[in-house]
N, C-alpha and C positions, 0 to 999 in steps of 0.2 A: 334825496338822501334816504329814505324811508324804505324806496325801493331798492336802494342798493344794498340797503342791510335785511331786507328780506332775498334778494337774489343771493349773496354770502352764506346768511345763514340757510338758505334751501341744500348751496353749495356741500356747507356741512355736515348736513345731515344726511344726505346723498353719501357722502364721503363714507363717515361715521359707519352708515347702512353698508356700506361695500364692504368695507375693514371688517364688521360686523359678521359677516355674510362669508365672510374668505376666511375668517378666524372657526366659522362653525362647521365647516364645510372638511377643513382637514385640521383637525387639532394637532398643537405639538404633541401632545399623549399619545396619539394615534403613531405620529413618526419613529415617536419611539420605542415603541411596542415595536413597529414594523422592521426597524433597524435589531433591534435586538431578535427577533425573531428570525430574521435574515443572515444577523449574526452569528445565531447558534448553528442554524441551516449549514451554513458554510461553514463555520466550527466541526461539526457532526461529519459531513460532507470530505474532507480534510482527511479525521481522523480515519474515517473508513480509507480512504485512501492509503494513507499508511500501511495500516494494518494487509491491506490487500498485496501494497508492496514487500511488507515485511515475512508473509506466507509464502508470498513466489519466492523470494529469499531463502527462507529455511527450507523449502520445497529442494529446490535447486541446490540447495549443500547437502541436504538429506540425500537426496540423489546422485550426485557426487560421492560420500562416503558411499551407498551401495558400492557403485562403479567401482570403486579402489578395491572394496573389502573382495568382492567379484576378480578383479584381476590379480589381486594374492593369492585366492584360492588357489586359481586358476596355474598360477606361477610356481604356488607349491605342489601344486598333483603335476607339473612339468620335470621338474628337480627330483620329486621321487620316483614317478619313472625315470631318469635317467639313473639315479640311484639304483634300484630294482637291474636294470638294464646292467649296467656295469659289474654287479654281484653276479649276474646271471654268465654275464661273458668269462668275468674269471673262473668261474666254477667248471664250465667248457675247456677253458683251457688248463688248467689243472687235469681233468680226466685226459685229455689229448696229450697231456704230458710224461701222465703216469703218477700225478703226483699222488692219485683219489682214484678208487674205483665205479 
């Protein structure tokens, strides 16, 4: 009997010493340092992410308005030469008609 309550108790203490041993080895403090820290990483990580998309975004409309304001221009200096043109043609034919010398 004697020996069975020292092989028990060796058992326990064995135990005790392991739990001991695995308790000190990774603290729950440490998890959670590492979790929140992982958290913010990816947090941060995330956000830049946005931001990145949110710049090719504005990039790409910004670049768009150019584009348009560019083919207004472009559309207006079309129209006023035809303007220009059309004054010029009548003015020819006025003089060809006698209307103007």
């Amino acid at each position: 009997m004697m020996r069975a309550r020292r092989s028990l108790l060796s058992a326990l203490i064995s135990l005790h010493l392991q739990i001991l041993s695995g308790l000190a080895n990774d603290p729950s403090g440490a998890k959670n340092e590492n979790k929140d820290v992982n958290h913010h990483a990816s947090r941060s990580s995330v956000g830049l992410k946005i931001i990145i998309i949110f710049l090719g975004v504005v990039t790409v409309i910004a670049f768009c308005v150019f584009l348009f304001k560019l083919w207004q221009k472009k559309k207006r200096q079309e129209q006023h030469a035809r303007l220009l043109k059309l004054f010029e043609d009548d003015d020819e034919l006025e003089v060809e008609l006698g209307m103007r010398d």
